[in-house]
Residue frames relative to the residue before (quaternion, step in Angstrom):
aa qw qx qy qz dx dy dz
X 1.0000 0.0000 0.0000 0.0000 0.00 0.00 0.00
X 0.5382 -0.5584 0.4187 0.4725 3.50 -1.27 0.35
X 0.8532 -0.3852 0.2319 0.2644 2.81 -2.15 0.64
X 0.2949 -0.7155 0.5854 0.2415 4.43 -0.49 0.91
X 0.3157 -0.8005 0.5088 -0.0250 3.33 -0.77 1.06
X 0.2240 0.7708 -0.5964 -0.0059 3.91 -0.63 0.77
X 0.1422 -0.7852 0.5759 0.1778 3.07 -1.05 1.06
X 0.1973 -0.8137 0.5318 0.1271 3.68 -1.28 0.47
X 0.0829 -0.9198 0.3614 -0.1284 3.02 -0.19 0.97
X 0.0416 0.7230 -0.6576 0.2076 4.13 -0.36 0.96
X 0.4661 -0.3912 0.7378 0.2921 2.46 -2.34 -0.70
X 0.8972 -0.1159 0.2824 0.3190 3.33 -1.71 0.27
X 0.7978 -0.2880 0.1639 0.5038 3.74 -0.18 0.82
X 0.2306 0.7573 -0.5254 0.3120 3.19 0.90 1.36
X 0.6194 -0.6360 0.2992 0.3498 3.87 1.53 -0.03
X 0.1874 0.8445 -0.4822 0.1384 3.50 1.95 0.35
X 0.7353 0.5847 -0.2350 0.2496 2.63 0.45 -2.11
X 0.7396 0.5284 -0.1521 0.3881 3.34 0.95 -1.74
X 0.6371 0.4814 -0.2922 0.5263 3.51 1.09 -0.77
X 0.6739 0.4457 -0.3864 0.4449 4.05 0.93 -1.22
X 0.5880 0.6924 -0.2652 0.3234 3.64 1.18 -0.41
X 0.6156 0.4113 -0.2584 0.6206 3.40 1.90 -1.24
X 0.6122 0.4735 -0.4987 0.3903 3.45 0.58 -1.01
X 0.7171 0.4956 -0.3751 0.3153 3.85 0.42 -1.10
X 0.6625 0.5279 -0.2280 0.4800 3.58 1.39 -1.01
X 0.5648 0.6296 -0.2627 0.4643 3.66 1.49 0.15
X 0.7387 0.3631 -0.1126 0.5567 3.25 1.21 -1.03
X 0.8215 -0.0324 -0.2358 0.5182 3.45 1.25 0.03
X 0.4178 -0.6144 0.5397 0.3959 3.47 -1.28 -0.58
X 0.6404 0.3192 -0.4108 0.5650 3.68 1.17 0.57
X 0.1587 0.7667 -0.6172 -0.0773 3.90 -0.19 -0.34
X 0.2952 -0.6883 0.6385 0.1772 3.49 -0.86 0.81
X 0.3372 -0.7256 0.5980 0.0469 3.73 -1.35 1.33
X 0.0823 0.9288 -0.3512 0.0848 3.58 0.25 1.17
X 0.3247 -0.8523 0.3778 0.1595 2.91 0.67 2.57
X 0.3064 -0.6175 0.6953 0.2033 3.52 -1.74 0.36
X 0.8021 0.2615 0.0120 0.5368 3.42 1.13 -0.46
X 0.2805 -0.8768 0.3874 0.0487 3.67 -0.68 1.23
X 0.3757 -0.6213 0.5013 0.4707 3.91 0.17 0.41
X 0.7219 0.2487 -0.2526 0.5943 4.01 0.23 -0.23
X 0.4262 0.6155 -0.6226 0.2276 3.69 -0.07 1.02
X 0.5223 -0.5827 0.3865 0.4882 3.89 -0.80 0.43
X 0.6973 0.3907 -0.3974 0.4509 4.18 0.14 -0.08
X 0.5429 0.6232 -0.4886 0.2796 3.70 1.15 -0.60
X 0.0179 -0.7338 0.6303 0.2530 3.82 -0.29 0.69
X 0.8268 -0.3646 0.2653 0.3364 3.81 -1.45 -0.59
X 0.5124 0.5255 -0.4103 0.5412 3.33 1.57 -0.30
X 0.7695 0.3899 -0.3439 0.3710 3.70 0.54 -0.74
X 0.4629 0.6013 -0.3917 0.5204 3.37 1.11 -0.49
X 0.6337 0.4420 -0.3909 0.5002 4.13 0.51 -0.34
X 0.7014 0.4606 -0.2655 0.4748 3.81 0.75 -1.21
X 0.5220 0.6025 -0.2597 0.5451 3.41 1.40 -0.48
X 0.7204 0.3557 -0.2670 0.5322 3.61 0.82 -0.85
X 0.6405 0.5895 -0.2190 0.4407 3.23 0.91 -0.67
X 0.4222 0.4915 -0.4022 0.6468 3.37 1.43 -0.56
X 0.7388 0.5645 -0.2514 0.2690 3.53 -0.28 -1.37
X 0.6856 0.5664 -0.1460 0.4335 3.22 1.02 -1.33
X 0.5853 0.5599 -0.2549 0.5281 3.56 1.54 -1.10
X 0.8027 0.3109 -0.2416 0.4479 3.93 0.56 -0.63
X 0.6396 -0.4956 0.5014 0.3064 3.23 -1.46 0.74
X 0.0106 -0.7459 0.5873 0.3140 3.43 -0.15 0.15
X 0.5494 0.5805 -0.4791 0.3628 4.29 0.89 0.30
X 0.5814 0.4891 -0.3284 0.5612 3.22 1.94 0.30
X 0.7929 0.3796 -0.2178 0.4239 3.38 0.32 -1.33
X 0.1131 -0.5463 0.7962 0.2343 3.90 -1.59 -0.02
X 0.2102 -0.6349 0.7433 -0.0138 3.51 -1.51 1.21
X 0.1581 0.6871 -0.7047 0.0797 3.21 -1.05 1.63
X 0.5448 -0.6862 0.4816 0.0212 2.97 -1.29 1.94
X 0.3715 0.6692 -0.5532 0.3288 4.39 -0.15 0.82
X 0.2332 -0.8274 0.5109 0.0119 3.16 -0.36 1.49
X 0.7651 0.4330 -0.1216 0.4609 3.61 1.48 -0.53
X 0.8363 0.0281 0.1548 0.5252 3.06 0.79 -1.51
X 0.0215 0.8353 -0.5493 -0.0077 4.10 0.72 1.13
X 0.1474 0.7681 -0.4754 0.4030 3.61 1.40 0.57
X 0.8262 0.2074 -0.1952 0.4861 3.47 0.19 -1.18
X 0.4174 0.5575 -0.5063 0.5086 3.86 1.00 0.72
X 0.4691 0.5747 -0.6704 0.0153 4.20 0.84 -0.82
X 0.6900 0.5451 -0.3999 0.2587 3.67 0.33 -1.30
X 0.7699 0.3451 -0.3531 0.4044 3.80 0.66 0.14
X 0.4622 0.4987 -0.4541 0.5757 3.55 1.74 0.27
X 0.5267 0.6218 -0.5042 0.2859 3.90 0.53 -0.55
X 0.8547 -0.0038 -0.1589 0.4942 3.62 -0.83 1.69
X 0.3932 0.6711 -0.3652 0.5116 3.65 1.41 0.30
X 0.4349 -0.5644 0.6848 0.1529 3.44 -1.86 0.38
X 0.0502 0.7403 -0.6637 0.0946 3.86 -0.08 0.55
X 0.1678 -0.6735 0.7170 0.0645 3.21 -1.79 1.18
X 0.0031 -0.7020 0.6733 0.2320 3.29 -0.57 0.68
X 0.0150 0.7594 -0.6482 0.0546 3.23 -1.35 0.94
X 0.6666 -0.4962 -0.5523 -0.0663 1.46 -0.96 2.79
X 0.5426 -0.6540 0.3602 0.3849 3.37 -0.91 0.43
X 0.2920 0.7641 -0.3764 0.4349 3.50 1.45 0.18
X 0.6322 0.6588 -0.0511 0.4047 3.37 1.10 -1.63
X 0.5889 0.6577 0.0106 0.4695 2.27 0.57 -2.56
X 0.8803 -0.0734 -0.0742 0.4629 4.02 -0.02 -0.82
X 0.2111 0.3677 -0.7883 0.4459 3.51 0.59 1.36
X 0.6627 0.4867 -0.5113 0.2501 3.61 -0.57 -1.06
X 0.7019 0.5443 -0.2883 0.3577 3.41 0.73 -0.72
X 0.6749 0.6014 -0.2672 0.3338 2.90 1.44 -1.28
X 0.4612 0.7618 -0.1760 0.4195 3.23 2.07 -1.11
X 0.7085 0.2933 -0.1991 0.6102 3.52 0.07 -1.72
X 0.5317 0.4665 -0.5359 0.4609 4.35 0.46 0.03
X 0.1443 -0.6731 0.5069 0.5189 3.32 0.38 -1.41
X 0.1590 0.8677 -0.4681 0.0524 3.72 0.49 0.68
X 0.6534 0.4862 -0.2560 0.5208 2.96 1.40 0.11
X 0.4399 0.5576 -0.3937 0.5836 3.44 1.40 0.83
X 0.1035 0.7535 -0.6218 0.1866 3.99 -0.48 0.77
X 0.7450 -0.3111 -0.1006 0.5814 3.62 -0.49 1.57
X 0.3953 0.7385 -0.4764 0.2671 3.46 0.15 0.74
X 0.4462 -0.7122 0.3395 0.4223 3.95 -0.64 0.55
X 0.0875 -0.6941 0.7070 0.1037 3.54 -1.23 0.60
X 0.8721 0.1412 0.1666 0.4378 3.22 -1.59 0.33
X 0.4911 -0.6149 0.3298 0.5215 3.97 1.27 0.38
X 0.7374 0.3889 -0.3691 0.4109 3.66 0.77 0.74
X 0.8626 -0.3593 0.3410 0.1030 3.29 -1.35 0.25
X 0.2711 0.8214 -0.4982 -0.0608 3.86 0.18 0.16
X 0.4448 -0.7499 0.4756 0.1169 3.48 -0.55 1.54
X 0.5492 -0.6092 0.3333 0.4650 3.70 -1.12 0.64
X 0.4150 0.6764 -0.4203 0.4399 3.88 1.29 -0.23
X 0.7670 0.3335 -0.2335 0.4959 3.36 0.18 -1.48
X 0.6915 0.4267 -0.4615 0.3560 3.81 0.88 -0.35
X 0.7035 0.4818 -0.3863 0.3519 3.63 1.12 0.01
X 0.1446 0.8240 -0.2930 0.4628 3.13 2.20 0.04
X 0.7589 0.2574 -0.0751 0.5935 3.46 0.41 -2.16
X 0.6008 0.5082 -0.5076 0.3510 3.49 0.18 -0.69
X 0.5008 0.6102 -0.3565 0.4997 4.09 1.26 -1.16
X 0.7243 0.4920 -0.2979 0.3803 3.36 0.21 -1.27
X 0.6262 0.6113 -0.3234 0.3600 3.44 0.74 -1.56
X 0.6675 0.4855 -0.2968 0.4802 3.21 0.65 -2.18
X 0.7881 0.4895 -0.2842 0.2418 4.02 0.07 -1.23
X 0.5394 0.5194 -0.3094 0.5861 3.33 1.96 -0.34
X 0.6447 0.2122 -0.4698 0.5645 3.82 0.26 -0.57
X 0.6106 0.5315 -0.5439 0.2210 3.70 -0.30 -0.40
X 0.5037 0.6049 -0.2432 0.5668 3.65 1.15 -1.29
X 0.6634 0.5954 -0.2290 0.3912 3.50 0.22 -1.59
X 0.6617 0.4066 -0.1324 0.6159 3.90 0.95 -1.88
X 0.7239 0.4246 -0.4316 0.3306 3.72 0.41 -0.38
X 0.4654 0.5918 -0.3466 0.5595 3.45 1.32 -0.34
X 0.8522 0.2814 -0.3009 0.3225 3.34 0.29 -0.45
X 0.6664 0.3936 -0.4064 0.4857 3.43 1.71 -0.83
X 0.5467 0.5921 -0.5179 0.2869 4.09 0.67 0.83
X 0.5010 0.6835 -0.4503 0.2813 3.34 2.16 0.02
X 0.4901 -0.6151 0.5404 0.2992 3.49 -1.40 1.09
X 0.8726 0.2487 -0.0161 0.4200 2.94 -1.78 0.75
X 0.6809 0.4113 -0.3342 0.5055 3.71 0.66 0.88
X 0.1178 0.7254 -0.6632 -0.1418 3.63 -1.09 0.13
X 0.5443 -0.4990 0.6735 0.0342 2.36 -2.23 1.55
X 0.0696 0.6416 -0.7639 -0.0039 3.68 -1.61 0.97
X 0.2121 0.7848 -0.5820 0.0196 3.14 -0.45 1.27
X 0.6928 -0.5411 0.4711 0.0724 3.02 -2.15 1.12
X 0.3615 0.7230 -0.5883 0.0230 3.63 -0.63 0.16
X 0.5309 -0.5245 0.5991 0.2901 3.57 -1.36 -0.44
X 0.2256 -0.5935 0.7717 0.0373 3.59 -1.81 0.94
X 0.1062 -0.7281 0.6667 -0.1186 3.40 0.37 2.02
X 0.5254 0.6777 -0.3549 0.3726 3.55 0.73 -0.52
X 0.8030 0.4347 -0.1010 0.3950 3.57 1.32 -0.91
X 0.6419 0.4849 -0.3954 0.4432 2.94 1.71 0.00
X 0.8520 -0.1817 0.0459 0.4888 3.89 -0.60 -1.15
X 0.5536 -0.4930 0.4312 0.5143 3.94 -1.06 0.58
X 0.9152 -0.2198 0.3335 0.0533 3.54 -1.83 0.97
X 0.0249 -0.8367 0.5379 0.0998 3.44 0.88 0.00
X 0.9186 -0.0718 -0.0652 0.3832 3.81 1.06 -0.35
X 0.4138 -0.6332 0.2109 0.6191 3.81 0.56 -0.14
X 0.2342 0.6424 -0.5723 0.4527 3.69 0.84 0.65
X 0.8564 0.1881 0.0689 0.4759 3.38 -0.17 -1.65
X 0.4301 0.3393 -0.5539 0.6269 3.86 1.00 1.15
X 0.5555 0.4911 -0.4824 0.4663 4.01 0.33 -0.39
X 0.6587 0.4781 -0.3396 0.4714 3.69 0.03 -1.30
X 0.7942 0.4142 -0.3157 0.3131 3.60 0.12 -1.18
X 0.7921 0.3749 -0.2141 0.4315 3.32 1.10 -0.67
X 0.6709 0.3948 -0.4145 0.4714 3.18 1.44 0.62
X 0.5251 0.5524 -0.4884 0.4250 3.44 1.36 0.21
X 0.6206 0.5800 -0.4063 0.3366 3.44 1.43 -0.18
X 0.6187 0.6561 -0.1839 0.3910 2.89 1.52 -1.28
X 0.5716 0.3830 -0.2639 0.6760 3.57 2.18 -0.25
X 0.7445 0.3169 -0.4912 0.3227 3.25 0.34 0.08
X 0.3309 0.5760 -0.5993 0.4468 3.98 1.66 -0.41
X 0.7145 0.5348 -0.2889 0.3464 3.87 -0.31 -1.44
X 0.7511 0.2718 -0.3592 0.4827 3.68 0.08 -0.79
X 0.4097 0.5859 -0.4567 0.5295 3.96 1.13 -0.66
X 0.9081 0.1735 -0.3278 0.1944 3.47 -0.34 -0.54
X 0.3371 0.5842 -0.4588 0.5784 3.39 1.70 0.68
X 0.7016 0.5328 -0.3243 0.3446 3.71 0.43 -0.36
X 0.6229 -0.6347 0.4197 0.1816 2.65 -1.42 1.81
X 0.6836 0.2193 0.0777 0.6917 3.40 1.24 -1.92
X 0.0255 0.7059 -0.6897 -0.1591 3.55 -1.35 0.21
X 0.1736 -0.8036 0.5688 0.0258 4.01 -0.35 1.03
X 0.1476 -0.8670 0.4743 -0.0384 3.57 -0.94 0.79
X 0.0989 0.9622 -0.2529 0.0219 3.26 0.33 1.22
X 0.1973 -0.7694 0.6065 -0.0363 3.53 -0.61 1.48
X 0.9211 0.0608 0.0717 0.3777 3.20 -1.41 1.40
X 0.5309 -0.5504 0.2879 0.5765 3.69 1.64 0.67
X 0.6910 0.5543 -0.3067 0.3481 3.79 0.57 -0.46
X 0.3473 -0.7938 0.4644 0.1836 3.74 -0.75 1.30
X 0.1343 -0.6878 0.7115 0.0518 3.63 -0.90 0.44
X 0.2444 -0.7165 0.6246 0.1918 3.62 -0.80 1.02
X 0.3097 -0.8440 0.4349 -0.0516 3.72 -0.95 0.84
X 0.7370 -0.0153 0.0581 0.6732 2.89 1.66 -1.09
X 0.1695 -0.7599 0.6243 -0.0640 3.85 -0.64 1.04
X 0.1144 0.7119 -0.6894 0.0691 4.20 -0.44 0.86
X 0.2897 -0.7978 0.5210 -0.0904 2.57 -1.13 1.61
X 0.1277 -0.8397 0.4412 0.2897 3.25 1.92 -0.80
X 0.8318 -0.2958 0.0134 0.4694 3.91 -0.43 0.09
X 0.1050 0.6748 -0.6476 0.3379 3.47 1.05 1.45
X 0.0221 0.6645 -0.6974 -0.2676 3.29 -1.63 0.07
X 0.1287 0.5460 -0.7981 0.2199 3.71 0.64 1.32
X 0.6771 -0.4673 0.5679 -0.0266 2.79 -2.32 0.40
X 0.3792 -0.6454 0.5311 0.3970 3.68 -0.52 1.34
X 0.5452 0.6356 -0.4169 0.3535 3.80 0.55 -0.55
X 0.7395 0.4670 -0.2599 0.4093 3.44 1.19 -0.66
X 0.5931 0.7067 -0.3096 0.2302 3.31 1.34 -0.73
X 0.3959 -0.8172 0.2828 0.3090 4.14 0.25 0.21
X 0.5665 -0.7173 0.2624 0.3093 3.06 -0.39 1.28
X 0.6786 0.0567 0.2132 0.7006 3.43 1.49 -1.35
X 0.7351 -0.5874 0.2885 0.1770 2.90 -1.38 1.67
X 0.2827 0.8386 -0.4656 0.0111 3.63 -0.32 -0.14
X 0.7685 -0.4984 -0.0074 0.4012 3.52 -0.69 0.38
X 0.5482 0.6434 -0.2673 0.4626 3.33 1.77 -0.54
X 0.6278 0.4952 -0.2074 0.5636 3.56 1.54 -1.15
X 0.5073 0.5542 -0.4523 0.4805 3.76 1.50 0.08
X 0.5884 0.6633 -0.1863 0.4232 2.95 0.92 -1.18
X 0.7571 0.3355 -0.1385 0.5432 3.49 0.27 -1.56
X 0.7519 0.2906 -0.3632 0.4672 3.94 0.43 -0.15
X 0.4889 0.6034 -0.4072 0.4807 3.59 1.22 0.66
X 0.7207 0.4509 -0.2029 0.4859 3.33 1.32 -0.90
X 0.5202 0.5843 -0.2736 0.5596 3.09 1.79 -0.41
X 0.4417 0.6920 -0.3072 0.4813 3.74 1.46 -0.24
X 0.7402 0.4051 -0.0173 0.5363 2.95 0.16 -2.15
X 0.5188 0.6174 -0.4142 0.4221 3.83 0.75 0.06
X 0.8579 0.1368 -0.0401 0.4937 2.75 0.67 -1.33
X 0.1644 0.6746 -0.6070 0.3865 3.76 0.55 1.16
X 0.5385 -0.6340 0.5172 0.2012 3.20 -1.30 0.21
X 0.0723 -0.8928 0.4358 0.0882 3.57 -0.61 0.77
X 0.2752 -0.7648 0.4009 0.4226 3.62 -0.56 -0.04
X 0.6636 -0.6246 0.3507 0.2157 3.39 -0.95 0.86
X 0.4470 -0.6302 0.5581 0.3025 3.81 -0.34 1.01
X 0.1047 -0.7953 0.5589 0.2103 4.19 -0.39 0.83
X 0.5954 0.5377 -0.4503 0.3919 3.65 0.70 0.32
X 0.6226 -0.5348 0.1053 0.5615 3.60 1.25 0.00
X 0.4490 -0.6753 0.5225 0.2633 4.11 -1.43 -0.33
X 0.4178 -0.6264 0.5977 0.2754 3.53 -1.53 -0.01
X 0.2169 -0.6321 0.7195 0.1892 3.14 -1.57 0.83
X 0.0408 -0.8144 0.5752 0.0645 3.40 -1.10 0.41
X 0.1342 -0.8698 0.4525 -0.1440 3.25 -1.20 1.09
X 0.1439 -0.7421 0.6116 0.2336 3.73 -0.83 0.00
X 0.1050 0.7579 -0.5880 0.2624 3.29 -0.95 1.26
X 0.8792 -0.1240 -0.1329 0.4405 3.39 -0.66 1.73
X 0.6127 -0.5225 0.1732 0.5672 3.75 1.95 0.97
X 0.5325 0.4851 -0.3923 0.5721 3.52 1.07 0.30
X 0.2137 -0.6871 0.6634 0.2052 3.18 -1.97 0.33
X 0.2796 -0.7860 0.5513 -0.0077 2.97 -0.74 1.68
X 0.0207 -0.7803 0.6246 -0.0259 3.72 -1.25 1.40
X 0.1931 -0.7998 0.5468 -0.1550 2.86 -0.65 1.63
X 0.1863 0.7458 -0.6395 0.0029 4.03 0.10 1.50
X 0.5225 -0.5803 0.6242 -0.0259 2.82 -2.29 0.95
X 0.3982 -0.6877 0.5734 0.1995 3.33 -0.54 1.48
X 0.0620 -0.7291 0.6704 0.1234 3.25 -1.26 0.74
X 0.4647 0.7067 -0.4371 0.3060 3.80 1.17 0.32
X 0.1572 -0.7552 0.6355 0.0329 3.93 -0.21 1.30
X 0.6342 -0.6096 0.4737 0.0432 3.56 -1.66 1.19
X 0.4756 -0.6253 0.4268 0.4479 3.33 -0.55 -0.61
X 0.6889 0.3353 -0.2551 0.5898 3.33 1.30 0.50
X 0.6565 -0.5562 0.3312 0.3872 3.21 0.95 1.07
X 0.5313 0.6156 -0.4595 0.3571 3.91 0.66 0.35
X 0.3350 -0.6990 0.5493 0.3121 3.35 -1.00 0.69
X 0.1556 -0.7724 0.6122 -0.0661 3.58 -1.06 0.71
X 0.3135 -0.6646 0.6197 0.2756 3.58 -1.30 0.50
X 0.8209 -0.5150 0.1847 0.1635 2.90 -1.42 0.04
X 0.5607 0.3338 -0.5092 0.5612 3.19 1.49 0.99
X 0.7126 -0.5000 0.3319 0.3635 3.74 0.95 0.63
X 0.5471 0.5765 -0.4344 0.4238 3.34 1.14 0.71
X 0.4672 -0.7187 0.4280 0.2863 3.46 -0.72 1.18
X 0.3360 -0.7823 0.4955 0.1721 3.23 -1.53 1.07
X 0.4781 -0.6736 0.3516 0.4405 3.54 -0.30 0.49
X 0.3251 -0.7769 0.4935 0.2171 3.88 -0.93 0.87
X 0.7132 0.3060 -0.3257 0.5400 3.34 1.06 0.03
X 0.0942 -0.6436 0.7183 0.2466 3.52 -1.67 -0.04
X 0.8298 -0.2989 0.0217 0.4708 3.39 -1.20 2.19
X 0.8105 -0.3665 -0.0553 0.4535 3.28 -0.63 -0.42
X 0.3110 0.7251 -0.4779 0.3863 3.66 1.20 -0.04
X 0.3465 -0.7469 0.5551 0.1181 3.80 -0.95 1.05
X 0.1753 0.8513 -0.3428 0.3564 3.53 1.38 0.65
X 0.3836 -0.6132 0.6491 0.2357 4.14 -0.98 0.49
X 0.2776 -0.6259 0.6895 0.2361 3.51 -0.68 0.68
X 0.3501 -0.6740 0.5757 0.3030 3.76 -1.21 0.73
X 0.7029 -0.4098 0.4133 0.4088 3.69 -1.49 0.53
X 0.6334 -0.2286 0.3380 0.6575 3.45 0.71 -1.37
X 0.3479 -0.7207 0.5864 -0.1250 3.41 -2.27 1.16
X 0.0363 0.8175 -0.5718 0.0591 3.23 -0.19 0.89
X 0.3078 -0.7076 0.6326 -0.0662 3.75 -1.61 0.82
X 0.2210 0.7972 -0.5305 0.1848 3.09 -0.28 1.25
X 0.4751 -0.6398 0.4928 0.3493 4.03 -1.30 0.64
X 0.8124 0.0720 -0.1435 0.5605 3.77 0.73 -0.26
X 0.7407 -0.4204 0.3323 0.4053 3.55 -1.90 0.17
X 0.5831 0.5517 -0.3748 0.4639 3.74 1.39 -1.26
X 0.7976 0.4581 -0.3141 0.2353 3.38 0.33 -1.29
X 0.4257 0.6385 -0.2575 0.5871 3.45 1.99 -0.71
X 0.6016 0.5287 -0.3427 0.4910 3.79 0.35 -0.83
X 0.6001 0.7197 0.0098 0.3489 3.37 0.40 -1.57
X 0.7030 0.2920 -0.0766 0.6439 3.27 0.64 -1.33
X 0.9593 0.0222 -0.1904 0.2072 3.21 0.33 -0.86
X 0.5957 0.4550 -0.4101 0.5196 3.38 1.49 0.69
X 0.5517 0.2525 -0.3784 0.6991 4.42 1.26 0.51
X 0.9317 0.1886 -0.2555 0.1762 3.78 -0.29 0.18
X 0.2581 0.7076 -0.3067 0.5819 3.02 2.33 0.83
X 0.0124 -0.7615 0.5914 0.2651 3.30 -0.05 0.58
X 0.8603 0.3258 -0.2735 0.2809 3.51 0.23 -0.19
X 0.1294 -0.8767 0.3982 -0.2367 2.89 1.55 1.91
X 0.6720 0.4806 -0.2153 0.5207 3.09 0.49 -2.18
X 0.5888 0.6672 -0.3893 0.2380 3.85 0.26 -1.00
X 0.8418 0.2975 -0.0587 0.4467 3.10 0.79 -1.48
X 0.6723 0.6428 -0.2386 0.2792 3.62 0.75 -1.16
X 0.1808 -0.7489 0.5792 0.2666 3.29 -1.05 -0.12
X 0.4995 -0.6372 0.3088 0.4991 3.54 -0.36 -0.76
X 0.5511 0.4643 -0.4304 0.5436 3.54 1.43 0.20
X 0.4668 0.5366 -0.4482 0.5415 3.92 0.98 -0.09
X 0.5894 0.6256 -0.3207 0.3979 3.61 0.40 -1.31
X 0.7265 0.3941 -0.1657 0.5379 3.21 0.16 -1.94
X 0.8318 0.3482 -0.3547 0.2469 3.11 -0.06 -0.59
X 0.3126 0.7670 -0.3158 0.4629 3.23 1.32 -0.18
X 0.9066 0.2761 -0.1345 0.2893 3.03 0.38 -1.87
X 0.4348 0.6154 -0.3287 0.5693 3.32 2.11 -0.24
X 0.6246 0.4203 -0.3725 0.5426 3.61 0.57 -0.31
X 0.7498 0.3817 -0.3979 0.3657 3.63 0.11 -0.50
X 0.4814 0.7153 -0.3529 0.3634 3.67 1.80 -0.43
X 0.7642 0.4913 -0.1423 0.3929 2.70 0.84 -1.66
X 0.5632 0.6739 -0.2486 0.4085 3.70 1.44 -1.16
X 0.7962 0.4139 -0.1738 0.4057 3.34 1.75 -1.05
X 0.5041 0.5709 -0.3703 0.5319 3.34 2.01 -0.12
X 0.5744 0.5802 -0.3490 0.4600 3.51 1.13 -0.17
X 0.6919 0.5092 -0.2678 0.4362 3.46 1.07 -1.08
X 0.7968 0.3408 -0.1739 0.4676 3.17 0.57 -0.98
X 0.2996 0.7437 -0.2856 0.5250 3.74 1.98 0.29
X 0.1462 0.8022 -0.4718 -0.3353 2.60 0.61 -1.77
X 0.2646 0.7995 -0.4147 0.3448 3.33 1.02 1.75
X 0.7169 -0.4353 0.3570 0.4112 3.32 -1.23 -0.16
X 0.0392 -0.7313 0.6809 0.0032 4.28 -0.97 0.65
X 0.1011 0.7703 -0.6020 0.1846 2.99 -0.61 1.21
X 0.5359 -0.5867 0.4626 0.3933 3.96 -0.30 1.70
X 0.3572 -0.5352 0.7454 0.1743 3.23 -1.82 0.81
């Protein structure tokens, strides 16, 4: 699936950094640190270079990889691919932009001319439409999650000039946007998280359900939400669709075994039919119906004889976690949707 997205978000020493750091050092034992900003860049003055060390100082580096791309971490996808990546911060992340625009230039000479406060909102447009473009590239990478960091400059004091009312109202205008690619949106005050946003995608749980603030069960549940979305390798002999359907859970596997003439076939090589009557539909190998996850288990891995044939043991398992879950739904009456 595409890339799972957290954003974190505060004011000023509100504890992003430190919290996007456990959350990243939870989900994996590699996490990749993916600077917006270099101790040897041309704007970096000596105060940032310290917060920079200080960043540095806080990670393991026998844990972390630290890749440095102030503009475009696009051309990193192949080493984020199945990886935890912090981007840290998107604050950062679009001054740079604002820079290589010049949007931060406002009657001032360029190039032996002039940039007017028009042409600086012009660049500021330009900035906001490159990192946006830029983030879509990355939140379409398979198989990866993205925790990213920014700032709610918006919340602290009014502008001091139209320089620094631009910035604020396009760092919002990047942070409204990356918020709505997010899986999670977290909000931190005073080191303390406040969940904000919860996407469920065709759940029909309830904003009422979503948790206000992490805690050990919500560790839990955004870990499993991890391990969702990893990459797997496909069983090549075929898979299971599972379902709930008239109070029963219905498993339904699909030969994936192709002939020498491109037919699908079970497993003594007889061809399965690919339609049902007129309904453009795969006919399934075979289908089973059951009132619970045991009894579903059961049927089809002790009374299948040709059980052992196909499975592995990560097919297995997984199977059998799907049929758990299919039954806490049934008897829930809630929502089952295939992992």
């Amino acid at each position: 699936m595409p890339a799972t997205i957290y954003l974190i978000t505060g004011g000023c020493r509100s504890g992003k950094s430190r919290y996007a750091q456990t959350l990243c050092e939870k989900l994996s034992s590699s996490p990749i640190y993916l600077a917006t900003s270099s101790s040897e860049g041309e704007y970096v003055d000596e105060s940032m270079r310290e917060r920079i060390r200080r960043h540095q100082s806080d990670r393991d580096e026998k844990i972390w990889t630290t890749v440095e791309e102030s503009l475009y971490p696009s051309a990193h996808l192949k080493e984020f691919e199945g990886r935890v990546v912090l981007l840290d911060c998107l604050s950062l992340w679009l001054t740079n932009f604002m820079l290589e625009c010049k949007a931060f230039s406002m009657n001032e000479e360029v190039n032996g001319g002039t940039i007017s406060k028009d042409d600086r909102l012009c660049a500021a447009e330009r900035a906001l439409n490159a990192a946006k473009e830029e983030f879509d590239k990355l939140a379409k990478q398979w198989n990866t999650t993205f925790v990213v960091v920014t700032n709610e400059v918006g919340s602290g004091t009014h502008g001091s000039d139209g320089i620094a009312r631009t910035f604020i109202d396009y760092q919002g205008f990047l942070n409204q946007y990356v918020a709505s690619k997010a899986w999670r949106v977290v909000q931190m005050v005073s080191g303390c998280p406040n969940i904000i946003k919860q996407d469920y995608g065709n759940s029909k749980k309830s904003h009422s359900a979503i948790p206000t603030t992490p805690d050990d069960k919500d560790e839990a549940f955004i870990v499993d939400k991890y391990l969702s979305s990893r990459g797997i390798k496909m069983d090549d002999k075929g898979y299971f669709i599972i379902k709930l359907c008239d109070k029963r859970i219905v498993a339904s596997f699909y030969s994936c075994i192709v002939n020498e003439k491109g037919e699908v076939c079970d497993l003594n090589g007889v061809k399965i039919p690919c339609c049902n009557g007129s309904k453009n539909t795969r006919e399934p190998m075979k289908e089973w119906s059951a009132r619970t996850a045991k009894e579903l288990c059961v049927d089809i891995f002790e009374k299948w004889e040709d059980a052992a044939k196909i499975f592995s043991i990560g097919h297995a398992a997984y199977v059998g976690r799907e049929a758990m879950r299919a039954e806490q739904s049934l008897y829930a009456n809630g929502f089952y949707q295939q992992d």
